[in-house]
C-alpha positions as CSV (number, residue, x, y, z in Angstrom):
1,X,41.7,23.9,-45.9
2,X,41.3,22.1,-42.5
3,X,41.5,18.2,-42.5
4,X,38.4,15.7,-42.0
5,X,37.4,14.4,-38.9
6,X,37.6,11.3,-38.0
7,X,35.3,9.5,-35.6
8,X,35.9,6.6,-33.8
9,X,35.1,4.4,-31.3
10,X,37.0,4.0,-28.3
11,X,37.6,0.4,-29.2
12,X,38.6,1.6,-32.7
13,X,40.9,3.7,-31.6
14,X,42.6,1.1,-29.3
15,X,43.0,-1.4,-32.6
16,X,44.1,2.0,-34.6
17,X,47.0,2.2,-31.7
18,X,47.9,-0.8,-31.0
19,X,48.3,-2.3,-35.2
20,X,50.5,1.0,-35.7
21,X,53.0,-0.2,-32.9
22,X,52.7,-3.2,-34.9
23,X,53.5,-1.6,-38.3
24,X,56.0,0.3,-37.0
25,X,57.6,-3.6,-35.8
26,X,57.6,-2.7,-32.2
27,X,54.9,-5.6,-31.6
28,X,54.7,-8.9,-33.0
29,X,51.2,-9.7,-34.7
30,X,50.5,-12.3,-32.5
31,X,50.9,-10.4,-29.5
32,X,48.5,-7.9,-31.0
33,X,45.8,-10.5,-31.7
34,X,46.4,-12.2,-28.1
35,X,45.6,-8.7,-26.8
36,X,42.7,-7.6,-29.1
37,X,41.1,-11.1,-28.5
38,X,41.5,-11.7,-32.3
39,X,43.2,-14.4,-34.5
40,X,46.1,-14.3,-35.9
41,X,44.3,-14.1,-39.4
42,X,41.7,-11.4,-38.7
43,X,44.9,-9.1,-37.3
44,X,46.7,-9.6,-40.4
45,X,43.7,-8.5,-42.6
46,X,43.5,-5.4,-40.4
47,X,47.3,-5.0,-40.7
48,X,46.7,-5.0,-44.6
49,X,43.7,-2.3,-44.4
50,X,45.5,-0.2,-42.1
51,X,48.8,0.2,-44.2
52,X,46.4,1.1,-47.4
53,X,44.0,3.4,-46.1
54,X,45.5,4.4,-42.7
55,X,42.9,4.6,-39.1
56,X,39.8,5.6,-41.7
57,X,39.9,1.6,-42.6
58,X,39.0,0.6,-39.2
59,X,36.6,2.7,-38.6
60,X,33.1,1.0,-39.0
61,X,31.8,1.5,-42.4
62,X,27.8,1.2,-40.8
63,X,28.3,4.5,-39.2
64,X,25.9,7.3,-40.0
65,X,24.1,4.8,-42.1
66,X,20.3,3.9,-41.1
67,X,19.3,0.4,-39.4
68,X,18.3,-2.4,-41.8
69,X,15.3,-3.0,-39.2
70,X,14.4,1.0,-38.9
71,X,10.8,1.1,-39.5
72,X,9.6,3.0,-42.4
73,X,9.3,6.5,-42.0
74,X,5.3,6.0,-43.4
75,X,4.2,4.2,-40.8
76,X,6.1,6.4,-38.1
77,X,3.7,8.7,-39.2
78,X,0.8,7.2,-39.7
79,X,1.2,5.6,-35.8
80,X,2.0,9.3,-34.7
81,X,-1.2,10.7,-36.5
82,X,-3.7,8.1,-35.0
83,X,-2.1,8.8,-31.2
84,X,-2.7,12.4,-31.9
85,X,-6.0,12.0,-32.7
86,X,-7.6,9.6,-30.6
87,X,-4.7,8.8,-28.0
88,X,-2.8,11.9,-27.4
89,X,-3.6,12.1,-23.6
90,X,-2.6,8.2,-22.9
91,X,1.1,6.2,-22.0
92,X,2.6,5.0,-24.0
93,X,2.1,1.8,-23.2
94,X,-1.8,2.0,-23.2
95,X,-1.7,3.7,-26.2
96,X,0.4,0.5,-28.3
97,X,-2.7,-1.5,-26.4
98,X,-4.7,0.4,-28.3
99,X,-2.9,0.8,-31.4
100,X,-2.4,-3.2,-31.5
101,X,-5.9,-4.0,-30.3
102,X,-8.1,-1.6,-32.2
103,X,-6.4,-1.2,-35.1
104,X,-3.8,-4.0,-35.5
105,X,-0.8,-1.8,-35.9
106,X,2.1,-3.2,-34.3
107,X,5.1,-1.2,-32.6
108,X,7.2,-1.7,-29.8
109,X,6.3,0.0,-26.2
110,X,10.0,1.4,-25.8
111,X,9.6,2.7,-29.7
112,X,6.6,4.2,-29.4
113,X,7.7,5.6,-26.0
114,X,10.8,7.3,-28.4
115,X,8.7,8.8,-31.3
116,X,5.6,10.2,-28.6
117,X,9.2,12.2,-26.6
118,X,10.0,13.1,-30.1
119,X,6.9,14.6,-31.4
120,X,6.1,16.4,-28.4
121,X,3.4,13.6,-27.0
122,X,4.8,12.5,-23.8
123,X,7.4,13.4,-21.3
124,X,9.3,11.1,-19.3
125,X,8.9,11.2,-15.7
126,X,12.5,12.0,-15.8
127,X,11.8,15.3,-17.5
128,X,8.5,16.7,-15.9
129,X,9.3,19.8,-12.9
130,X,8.3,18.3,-9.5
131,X,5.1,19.3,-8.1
132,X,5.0,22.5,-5.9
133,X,3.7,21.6,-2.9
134,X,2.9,25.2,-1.4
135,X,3.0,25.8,3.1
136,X,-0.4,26.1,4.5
137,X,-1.3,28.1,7.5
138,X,-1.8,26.1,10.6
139,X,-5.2,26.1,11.5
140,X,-6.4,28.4,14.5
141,X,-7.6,26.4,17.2
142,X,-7.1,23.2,19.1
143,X,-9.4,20.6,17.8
144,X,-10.2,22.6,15.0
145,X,-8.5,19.7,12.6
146,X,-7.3,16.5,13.9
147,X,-4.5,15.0,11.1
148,X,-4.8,10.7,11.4
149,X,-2.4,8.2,10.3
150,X,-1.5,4.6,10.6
151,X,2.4,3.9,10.4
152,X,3.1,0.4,9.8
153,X,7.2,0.0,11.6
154,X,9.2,-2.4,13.6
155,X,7.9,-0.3,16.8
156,X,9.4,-3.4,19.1
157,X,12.2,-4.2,16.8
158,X,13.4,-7.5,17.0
159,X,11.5,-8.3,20.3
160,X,8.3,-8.8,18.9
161,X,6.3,-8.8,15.7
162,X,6.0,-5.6,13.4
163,X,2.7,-3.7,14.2
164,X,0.9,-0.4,13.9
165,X,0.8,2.8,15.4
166,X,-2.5,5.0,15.1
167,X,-1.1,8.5,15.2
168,X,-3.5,11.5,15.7
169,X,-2.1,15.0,15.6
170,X,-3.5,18.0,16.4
171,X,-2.5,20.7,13.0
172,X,-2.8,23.6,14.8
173,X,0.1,23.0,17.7
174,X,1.5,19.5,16.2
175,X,0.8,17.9,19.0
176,X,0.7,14.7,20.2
177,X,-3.4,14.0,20.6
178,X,-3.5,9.8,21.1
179,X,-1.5,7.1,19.7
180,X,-2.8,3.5,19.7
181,X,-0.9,0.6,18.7
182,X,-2.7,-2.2,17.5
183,X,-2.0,-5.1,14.9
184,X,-3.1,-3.4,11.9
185,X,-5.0,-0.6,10.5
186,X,-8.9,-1.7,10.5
187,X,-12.3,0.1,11.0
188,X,-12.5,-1.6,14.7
189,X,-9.2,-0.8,15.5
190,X,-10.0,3.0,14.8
191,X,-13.0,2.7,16.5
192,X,-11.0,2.0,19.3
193,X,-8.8,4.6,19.1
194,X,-11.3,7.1,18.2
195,X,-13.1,6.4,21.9
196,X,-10.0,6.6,24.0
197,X,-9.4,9.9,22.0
198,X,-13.1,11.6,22.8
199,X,-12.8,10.1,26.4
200,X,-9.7,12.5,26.9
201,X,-10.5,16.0,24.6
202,X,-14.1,15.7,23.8
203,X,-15.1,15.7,20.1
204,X,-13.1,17.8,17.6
205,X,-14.5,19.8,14.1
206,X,-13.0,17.6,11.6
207,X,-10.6,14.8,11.1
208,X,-7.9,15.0,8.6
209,X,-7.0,11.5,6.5
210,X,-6.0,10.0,3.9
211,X,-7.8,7.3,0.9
212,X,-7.6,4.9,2.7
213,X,-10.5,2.7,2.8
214,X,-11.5,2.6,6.4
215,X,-11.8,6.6,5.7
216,X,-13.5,6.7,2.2
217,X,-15.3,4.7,-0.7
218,X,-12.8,4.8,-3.3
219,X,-15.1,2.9,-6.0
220,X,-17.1,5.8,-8.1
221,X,-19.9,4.0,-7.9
222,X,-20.4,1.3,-5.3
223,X,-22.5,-2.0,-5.8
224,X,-24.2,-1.1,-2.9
225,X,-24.4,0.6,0.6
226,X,-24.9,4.1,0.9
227,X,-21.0,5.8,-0.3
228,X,-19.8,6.4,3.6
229,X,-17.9,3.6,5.5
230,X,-18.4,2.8,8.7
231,X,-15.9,4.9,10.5
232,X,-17.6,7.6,8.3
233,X,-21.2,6.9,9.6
234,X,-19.8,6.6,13.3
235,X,-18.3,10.1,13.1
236,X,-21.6,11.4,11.3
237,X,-23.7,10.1,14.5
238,X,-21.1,12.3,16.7
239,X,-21.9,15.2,14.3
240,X,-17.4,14.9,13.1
241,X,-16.3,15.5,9.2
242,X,-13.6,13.6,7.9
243,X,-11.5,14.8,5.3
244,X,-9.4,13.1,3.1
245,X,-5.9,15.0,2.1
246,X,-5.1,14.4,-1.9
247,X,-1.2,14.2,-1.5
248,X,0.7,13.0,1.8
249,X,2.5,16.0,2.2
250,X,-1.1,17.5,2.6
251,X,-1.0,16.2,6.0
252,X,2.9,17.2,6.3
253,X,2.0,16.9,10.2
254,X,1.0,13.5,11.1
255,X,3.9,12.4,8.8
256,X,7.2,14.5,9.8
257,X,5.5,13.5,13.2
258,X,5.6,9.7,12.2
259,X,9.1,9.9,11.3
260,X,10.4,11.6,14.6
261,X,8.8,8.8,16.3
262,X,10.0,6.2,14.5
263,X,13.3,7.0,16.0
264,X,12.4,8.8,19.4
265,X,9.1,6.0,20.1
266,X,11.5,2.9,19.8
267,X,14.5,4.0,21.0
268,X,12.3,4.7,24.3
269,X,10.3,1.3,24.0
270,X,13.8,-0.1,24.3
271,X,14.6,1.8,26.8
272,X,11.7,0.7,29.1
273,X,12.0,-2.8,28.5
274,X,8.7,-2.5,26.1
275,X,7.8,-5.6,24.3
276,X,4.1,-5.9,23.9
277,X,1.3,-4.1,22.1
278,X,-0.3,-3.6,26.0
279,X,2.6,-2.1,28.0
280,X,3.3,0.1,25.1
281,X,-0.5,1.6,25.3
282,X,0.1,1.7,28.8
283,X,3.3,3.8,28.1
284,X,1.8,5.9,25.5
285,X,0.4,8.6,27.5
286,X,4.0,8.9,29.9
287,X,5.8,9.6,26.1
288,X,2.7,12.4,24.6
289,X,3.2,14.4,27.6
290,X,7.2,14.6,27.1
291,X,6.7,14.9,22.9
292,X,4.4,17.6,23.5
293,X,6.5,19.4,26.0
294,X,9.1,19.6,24.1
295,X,7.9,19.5,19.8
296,X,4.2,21.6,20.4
297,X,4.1,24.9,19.5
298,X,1.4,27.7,20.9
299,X,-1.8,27.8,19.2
300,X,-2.9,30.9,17.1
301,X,-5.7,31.3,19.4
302,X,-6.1,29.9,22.8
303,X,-9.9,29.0,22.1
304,X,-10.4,25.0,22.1
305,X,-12.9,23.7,19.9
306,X,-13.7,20.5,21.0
307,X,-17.1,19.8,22.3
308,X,-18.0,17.5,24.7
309,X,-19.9,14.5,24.5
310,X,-23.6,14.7,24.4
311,X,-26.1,12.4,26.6
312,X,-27.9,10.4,23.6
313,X,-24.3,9.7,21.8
314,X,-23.6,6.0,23.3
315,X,-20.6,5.2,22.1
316,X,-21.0,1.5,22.8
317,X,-23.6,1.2,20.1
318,X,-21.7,3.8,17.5
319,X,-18.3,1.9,17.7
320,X,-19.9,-1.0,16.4
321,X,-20.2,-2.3,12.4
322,X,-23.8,-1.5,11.4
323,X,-25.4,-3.1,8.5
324,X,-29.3,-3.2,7.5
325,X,-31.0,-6.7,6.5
326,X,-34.3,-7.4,5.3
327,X,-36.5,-9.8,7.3
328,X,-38.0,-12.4,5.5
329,X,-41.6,-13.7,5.9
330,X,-39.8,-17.1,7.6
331,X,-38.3,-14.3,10.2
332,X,-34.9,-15.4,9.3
333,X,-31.8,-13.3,7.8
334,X,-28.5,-13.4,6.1
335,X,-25.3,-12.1,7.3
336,X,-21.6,-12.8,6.8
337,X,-22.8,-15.4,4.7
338,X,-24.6,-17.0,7.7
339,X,-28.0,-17.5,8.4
340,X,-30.1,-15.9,11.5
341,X,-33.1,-16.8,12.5
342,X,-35.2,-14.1,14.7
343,X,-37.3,-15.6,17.5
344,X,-40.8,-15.9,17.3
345,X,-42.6,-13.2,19.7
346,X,-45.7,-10.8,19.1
347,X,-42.9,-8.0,18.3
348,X,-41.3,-10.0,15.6
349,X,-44.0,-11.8,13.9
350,X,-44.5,-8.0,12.6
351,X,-41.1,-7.3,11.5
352,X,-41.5,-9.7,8.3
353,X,-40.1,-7.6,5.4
354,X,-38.9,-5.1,7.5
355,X,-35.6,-3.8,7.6
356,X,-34.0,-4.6,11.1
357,X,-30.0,-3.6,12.3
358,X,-27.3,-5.7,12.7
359,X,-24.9,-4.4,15.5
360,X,-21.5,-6.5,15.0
361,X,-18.7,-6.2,18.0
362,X,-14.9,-6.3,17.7
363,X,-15.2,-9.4,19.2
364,X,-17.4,-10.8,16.8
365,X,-20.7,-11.1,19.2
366,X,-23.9,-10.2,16.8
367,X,-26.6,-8.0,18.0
368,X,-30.0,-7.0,16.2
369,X,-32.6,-4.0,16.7
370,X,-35.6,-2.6,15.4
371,X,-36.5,0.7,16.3
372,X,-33.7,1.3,19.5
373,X,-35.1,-2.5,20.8
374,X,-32.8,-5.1,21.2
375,X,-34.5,-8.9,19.4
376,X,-33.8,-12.3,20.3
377,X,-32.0,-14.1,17.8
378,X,-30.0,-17.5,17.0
379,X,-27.7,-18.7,14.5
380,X,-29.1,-21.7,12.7
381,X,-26.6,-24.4,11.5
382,X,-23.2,-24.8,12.7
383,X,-20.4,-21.8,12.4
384,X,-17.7,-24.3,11.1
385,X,-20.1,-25.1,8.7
386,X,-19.6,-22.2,6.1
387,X,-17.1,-22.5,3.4
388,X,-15.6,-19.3,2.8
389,X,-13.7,-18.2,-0.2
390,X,-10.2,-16.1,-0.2
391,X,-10.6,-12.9,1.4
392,X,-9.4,-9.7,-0.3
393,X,-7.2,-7.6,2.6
394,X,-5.8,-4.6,1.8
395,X,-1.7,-3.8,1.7
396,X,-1.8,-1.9,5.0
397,X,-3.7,-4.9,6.8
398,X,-1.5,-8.0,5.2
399,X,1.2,-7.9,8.2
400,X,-1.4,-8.7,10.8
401,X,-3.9,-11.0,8.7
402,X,-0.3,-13.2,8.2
403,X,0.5,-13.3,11.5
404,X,-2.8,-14.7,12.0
405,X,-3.0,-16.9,9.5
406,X,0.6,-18.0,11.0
407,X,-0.9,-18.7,14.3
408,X,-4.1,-20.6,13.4
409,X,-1.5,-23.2,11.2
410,X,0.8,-23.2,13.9
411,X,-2.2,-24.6,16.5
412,X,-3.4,-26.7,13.5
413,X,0.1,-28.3,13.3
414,X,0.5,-28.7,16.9
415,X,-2.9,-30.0,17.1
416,X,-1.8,-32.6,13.9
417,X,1.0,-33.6,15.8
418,X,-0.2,-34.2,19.1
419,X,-2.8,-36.8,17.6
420,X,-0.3,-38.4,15.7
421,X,1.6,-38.9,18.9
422,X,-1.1,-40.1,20.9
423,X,-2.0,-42.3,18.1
424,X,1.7,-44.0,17.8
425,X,1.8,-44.2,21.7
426,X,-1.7,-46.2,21.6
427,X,-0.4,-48.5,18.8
428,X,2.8,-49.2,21.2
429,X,1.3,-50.2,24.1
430,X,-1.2,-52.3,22.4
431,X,1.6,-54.3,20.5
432,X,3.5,-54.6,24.2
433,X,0.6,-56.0,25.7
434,X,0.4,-58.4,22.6
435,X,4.1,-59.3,23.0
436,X,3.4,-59.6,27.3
437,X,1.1,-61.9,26.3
């Protein structure tokens, strides 16, 4: 008959070695208990268990026995049977909301987390088989799909503030279409990107994105507005689709070609001595042409689809942020939380609860029109005079909106200090006059 085992910890089993050598008087109890981090007291008791029941006695006696503070196997159950029923497609941590909220049973997250693996209701992200992301074909055609992308990256290094780099690559050869850099990803910023690409290949079928918001509506059902941004309704006007990609590696492209620039790019910025937003637009094109000579690859079919630009599509007005406003019998409107007042001609006396369009530049400058006419219109009140409340800016836009709000305190500051100065200085030479005197 074979002997029990015996299981032990490793700590266990260091005590169980260690109180032997002392048994066996080759260590002194006091050396052991200076070495276990015992006393002298708790060594000898050990000594004592040891020599009547051998390494079994030190073994801890808890072991294979249940937790005073397991819950009851009752309510294990009864948690697990409402989760299958009602909650058997949430986390775990929504489902103990649930549980605690709607029917007042209380359980740990990391608990719950344990008997939802056990029974089959949840599996760790650990656990779960990566998603198969399958090749697609290239498409066809030049300009048959356009694949855009913002990369936020220390394009200047050290040498200048972080910025952006609009990226728009073409998926059928990879290459290099336009790249912008600008401070941040933003509907006028594309806008502007956008016209220097149809300036140099015309308009292409479709453009290829991401969720971002500039691109979509991600809100199910919006408050208001018609569903389409205004970079969508811009490309709409020049007869373009947008679509947005559901993964990033959907538009594997424009990001495998965002991380070879990201090395490439500012190792040649550095190179040329680069430092600014403006020299390195100016550089831009020099950089495409040597990309694409030596990354593009031969299109399935030497066909180009873009089309060129049609006489009625003025770009000038498309490029711009369009909203509607209803005129009201006082001919005055709001916008940007501002008041406009439209002035009084035979042309607008008419327009009084009609709809008129606002045409908003990069630059800020406002213009309105009713049906393709241009009307007069003034601000009334002062612009300073607005109190504005905190602005909600998106993760891919906070880099430049700080850097902004860096450089209006700094002026502030400088402005703060500069009347302080001129302040003191007028004190002291009034009090030296006083003292001349």
């Amino acid at each position: 008959m074979s002997a029990p085992v015996l299981t032990m910890s490793k700590r266990e089993f260091e005590r169980a070695v260690l109180l032997r050598r002392v048994l066996e008087k080759r260590l002194t109890q006091r050396k052991a208990a200076e070495i276990l981090g015992l006393s002298l007291r708790q060594v000898e008791r050990l000594c004592r268990r040891y020599r009547t029941a051998g390494p079994a006695a030190l073994a801890s006696r808890r072991r294979g026995r249940a937790s005073n503070h397991r819950v009851a196997e009752s309510h294990r159950q009864s948690v697990l049977g409402l989760v299958r029923a009602r909650y058997a497609d949430f986390g775990p941590t929504l489902a103990r909301e649930k549980l605690r909220e709607c029917h007042g049973l209380e359980v740990s997250k990391e608990t719950l987390r344990k008997w939802m693996t056990e029974d089959g209701l949840w599996v760790p992200h650990a656990r779960r088989r990566d998603r198969v992301q399958q090749p697609r074909n290239r498409r066809t055609c030049v300009g048959e799909l356009i694949q855009i992308d913002g990369c936020d990256h220390e394009w200047f290094e050290e040498r200048a503030a972080r910025c952006t780099l609009l990226v728009y690559v073409d998926d059928a050869t990879s290459r290099l279409m336009q790249l912008h850099f600008c401070d941040s990803e933003s509907t006028f910023t594309y806008f502007e990107a956008t016209r220097g690409y149809l300036d140099r290949h015309g308009k292409p079928v479709a453009f290829y994105s991401d969720k971002y918001s500039v691109f979509r509506v991600n809100q199910p059902e919006p408050r208001g507005g018609d569903g389409v941004t205004q970079f969508g309704r811009a490309l709409n006007e020049l007869n373009i689709d947008i679509i947005c990609a559901n993964t990033p590696a959907a538009k594997g492209r424009v990001e495998r070609a965002n991380l070879t620039l990201q090395d490439r790019l500012v190792k040649e910025l550095r190179l040329q001595g680069i430092s600014s937003i403006a020299e390195a637009n100016a550089f831009a094109p020099t950089f495409v042409a040597d990309y694409n000579a030596r990354f593009a690859k031969a299109p399935s079919n030497a066909f180009n689809a873009h089309r060129p630009m049609l006489p009625s599509e003025k770009l000038d007005d498309i490029f711009t942020w369009q909203e509607t406003r209803r005129v009201s019998r006082s001919l005055s409107f709001n916008y940007q939380r501002k008041l406009f007042l439209l002035q009084e001609t035979d042309v607008t006396r008419a327009l009084a609860g009609q709809r008129v369009t606002v045409f908003e530049l990069d630059d800020g400058t406002i213009k309105v029109r009713h049906a393709g006419k241009v009307l007069p219109i003034t601000q009334f009140g002062r612009e300073d005079a607005n109190i504005t409340q905190g602005a909600v800016v998106a993760s891919k836009l906070l880099g430049g909106v700080l850097q902004q709000i860096k450089d209006k305190q700094a002026k502030k500051d400088s402005d703060k200090f500069d009347k302080l100065r001129t302040q003191r200085e007028k004190r002291l030479s009034l009090q030296r006059t006083k003292a001349v005197a």
